[in-house]
N, C-alpha and C positions, 0 to 999 in steps of 0.2 A: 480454317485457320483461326487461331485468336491470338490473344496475349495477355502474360501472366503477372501476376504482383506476390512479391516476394520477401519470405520475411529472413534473414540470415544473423548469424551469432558470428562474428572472427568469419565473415567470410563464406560460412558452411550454412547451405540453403536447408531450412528447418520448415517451413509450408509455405504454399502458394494457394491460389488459387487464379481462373482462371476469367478474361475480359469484366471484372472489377476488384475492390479491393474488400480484405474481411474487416469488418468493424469490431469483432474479439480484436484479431490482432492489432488496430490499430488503439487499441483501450492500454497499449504498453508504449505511448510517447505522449509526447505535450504537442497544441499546436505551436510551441514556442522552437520544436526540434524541426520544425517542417524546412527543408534545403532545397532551394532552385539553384541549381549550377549548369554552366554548358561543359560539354567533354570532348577535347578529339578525337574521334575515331573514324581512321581511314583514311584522315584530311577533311574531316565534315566536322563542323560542332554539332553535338549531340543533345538536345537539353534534358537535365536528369531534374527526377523533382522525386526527393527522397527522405524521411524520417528517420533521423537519428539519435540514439542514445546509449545510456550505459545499462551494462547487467543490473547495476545497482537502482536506479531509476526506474527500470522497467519492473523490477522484483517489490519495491518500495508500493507504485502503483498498483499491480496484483493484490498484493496483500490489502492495500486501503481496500480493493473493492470485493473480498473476500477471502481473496486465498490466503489455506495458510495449508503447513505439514501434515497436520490431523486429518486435515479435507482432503489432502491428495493421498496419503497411505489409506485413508479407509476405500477413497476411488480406486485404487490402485490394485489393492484387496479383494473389495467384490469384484471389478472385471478377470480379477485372476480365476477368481472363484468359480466363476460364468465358463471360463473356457477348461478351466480342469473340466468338471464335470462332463464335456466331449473327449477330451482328450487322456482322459484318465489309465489306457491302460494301450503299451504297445500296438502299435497296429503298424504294418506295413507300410502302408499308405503314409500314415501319418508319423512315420518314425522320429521322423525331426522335429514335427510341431511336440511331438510326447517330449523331445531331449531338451525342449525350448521351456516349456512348460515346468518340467520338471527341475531346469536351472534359477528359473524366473524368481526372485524375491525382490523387494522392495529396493536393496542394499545393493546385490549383484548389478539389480540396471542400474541406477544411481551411476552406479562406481564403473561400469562400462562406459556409458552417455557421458559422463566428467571427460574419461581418457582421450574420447575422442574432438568435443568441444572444448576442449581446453588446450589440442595438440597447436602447437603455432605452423601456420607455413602446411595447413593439411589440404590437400585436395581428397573432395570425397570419390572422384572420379576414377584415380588412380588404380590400376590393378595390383599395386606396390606397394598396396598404401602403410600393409603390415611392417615390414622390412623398412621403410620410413620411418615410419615412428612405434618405435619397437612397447610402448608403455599401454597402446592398444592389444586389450589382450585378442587371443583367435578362438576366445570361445563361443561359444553358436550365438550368447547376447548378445555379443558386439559383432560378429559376423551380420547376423541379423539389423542393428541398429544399421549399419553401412550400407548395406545394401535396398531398406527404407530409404537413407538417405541418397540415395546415386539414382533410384528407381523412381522417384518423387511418390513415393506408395503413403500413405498416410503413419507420420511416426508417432506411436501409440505404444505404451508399454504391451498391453495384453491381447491385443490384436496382432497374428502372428503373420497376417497379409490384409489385404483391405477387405471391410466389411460388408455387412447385408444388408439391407433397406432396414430389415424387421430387427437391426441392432445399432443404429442409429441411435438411439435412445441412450445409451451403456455410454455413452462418449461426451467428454468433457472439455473441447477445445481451449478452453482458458488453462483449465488442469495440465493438460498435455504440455501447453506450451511453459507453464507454473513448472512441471519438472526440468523442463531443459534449462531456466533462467538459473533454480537452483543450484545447479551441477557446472556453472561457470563461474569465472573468477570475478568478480563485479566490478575489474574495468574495462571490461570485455566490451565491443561492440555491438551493438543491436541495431539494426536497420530495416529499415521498412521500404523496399523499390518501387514506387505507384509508374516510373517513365513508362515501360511499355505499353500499359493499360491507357495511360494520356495519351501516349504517343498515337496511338491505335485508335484512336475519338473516343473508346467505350467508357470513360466518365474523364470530368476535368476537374483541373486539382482544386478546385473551390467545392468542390464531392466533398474530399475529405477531410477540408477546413471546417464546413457547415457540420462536422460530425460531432465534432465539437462545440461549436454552438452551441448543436443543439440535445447536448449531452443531459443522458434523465440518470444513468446510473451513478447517483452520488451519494455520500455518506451525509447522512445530515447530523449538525454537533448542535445541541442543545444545552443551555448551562443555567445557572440560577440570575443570572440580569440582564440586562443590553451592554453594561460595561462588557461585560467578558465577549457579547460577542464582538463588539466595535474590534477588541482587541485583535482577538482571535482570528477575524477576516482580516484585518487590515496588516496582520504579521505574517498571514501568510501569502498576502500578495509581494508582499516586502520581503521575505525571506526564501520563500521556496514558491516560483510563481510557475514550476513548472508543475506542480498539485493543485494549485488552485481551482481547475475547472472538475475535481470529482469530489468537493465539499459542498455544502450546502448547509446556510447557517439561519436556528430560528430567528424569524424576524419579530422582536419585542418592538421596534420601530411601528411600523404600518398597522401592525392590530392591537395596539395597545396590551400587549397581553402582562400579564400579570408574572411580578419575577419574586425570587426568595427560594430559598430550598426548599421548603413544604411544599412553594407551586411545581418543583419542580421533579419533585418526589411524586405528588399528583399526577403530574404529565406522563409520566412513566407507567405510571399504571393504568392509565384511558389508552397509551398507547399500546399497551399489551392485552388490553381488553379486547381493543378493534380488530388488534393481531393483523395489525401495520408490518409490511413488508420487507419496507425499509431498511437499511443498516443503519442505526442512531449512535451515536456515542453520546452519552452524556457524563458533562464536565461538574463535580458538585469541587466546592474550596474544600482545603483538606483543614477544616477547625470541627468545633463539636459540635456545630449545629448538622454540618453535614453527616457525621458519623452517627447521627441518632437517626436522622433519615434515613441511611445506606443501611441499617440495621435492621429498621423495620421493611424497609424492600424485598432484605435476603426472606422474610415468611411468606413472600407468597410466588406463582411461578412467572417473573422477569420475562420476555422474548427473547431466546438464544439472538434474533439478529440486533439486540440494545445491550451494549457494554457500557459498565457503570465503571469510571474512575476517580479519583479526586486530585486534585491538581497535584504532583507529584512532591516529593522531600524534599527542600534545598539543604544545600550544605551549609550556607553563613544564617541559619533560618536555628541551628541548632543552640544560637548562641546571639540573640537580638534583643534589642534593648523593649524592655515591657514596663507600665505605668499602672501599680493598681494601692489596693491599698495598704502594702506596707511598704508603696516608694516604688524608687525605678530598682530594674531586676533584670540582667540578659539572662535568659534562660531561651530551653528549646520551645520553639513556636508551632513547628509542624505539629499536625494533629489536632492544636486547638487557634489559631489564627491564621493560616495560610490564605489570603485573597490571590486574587490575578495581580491586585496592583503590585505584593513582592514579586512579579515577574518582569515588571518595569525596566528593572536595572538600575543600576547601580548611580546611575547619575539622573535619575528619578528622586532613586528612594533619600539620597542623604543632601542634606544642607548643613552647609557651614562642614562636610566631612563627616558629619553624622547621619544616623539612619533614624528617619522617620518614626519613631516608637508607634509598639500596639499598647492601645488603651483596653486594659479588662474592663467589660462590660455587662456580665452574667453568670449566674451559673446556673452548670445542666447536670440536675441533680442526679439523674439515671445513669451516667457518663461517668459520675464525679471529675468533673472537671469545668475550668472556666473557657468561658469565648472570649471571644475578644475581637478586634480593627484596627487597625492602619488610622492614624490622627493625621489631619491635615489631607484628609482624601482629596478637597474638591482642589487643595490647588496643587496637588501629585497631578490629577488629571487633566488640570490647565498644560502643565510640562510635558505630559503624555500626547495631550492632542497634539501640539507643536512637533511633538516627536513622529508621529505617524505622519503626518502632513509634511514633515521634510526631514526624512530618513537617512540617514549619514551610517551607514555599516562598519564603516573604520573607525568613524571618533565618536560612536553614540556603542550602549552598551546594549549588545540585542542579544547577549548568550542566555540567559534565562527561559526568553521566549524562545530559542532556536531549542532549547534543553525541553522544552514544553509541547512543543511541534514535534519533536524527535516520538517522546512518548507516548504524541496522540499515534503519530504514525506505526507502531504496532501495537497496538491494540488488535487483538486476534478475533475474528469471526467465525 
């Protein structure tokens, strides 16, 4: 005998495994979603210790730690590829795997696995289940998908029953579970069950709190100062702290290291020298120092796992008040003065009702265009500090960095 842990969508049990839990699956919750509660059953309290979240949560985190669509239709593709090549042509035997095969596209299961994850009030158990919920179609995809799921067989697009030792390899449990996430409505439930497995001694729920601890798979964000990263970590503990433990921020603090876009233009390309493993994002400001960087970058070959962004467009950035020399000027700033400090907000950036003007300070003559800053930085950042230090989400203005966060959050690997 043992006992299993359980991962379900709206109820409908999508993989298990058995006397522990999967650390893929658990890479789709926060320890912040972790739930101890007791339960009646029978007249007995039961105590349930279970991880919850939403479609959207769980899809959010995927994609931070790689997935994205490209990756699962090219997966998706070669396993297809893999099992045509057996099942390529009638055969007795294999009549159904051939009619499986032959229906199989990217689209078709998609749009089968939606019908059924998305049906409300489904039991997979049901031998009814068609005539219940008439919008599952009865074609062999979704026959097939149901009956994976009723069988606990491993739900896999291109695997048409469970596999072989020697194709273990071909299989992508993050991917797998990446397509079911996509093919539901994002306020859908996602649950993680660990009681039977506690329940049963085979691990205790401090197992799957330490899993985070002691989490290595993180993205690390790199940027051109220590400001940006003070920022960048301390808004997202403040903002979205149920991401926080799969980022990983350089530290200019402890090693003195050296900041500026050129360093960090540099840094990018030692790190693509070493051919670093990592998932990097790095943050350059969207002005024109950055853009001469980012230019010279695009000539040589970058590491697919390092995405180069620049802090993205604002909207009231189109039309900000600037000091050079022929006077003050709102004109559009993106492109050639965007810092993190315009990410502040709004009751950062203005005094007295006004906004903090950029000072031109240069020009780059390759660019044709001027740089330029933010006046009055160091005592923007005295208001800043005071703002991270005591966070007020209703009466402090955090939409810039939540619009900042949003952006880092897809960035596609």
């Amino acid at each position: 005998m043992g006992s299993y842990c359980g991962l379900t969508i709206n109820g409908v049990g999508l993989f298990s495994v058995k006397n522990t839990f999967s650390e893929t699956h658990l890479k789709l919750f926060s320890p912040l979603e972790f739930i101890k509660y007791k339960e009646d059953l029978d007249g007995e309290d039961y105590e349930r210790y279970v991880f919850r979240t939403t479609v959207k949560k769980a899809m959010t985190r995927l994609e931070i730690l790689g997935c994205s669509n490209k990756k699962l239709i090219t997966y998706f593709n070669n396993g297809l590829e893999y099992q045509k090549s057996y099942y390529a042509k009638p055969d007795d035997e294999y009549d159904k795997r051939y009619e499986y095969y032959e229906r199989l596209t990217f689209d078709n299961y998609s749009n089968a696995l939606r019908s059924i994850l998305e049906s409300e009030s489904i039991d997979i158990y049901d031998d009814n289940i068609k005539n219940k919920h008439p919008k599952i179609s009865t074609d062999i995809i979704s026959r097939l998908i149901v009956e994976k799921l009723s069988s606990g067989n491993l739900l896999n697009p291109f695997f048409y029953d469970d596999i072989y030792e020697n194709e273990e390899h071909l299989i992508d449990h993050m991917l797998d579970i990446y397509m079911c996430i996509i093919n539901c409505n994002e306020d859908s439930v996602v649950e993680y069950d660990l009681s039977s497995v506690v329940d049963g001694g085979w691990v205790d729920e401090s197992d799957a709190l330490e899993f985070f601890d002691n989490f290595m798979d993180t993205t690390i964000i790199v940027t051109e100062g220590k400001t940006d990263i003070k920022v960048l970590s301390r808004s997202l503990e403040i903002l979205y702290p149920e991401y926080n433990h799969l980022y990983t921020f350089f530290d200019f603090y402890n090693y003195r290291a050296d900041g500026g876009t050129s360093y960090l233009a540099k840094l990018l390309k030692s790190f693509s020298a070493a051919k670093i493993k990592n998932r990097i994002i790095a943050i350059f400001d969207n002005d024109a120092a950055a853009e001469l960087e980012i230019q010279s970058l695009s000539t040589i070959p970058i590491l697919e796992s390092i995405k180069i962004m620049k802090l993205p467009i604002l909207d009231f950035c189109t039309s900000y008040p600037t000091i050079g020399p022929t006077g003050r000027n709102n004109i559009n700033i993106n492109g050639l003065a965007v810092s993190i400090e315009l990410f502040f907000g709004e009751d950062i950036l203005k005094s007295n009702n006004e906004f903090s003007p950029i000072q031109w300070t240069n020009y780059v003559e390759k660019l044709d265009m001027y740089q330029g800053s933010i006046i009055n930085k160091s005592e923007i950042n005295v208001k800043l500090d005071d703002k991270l230090k005591n966070p007020d989400l209703i009466n402090q203005d955090w939409s810039k960095l939540t619009f900042l966060w949003d952006t880092i959050f897809k960035q596609s690997f």
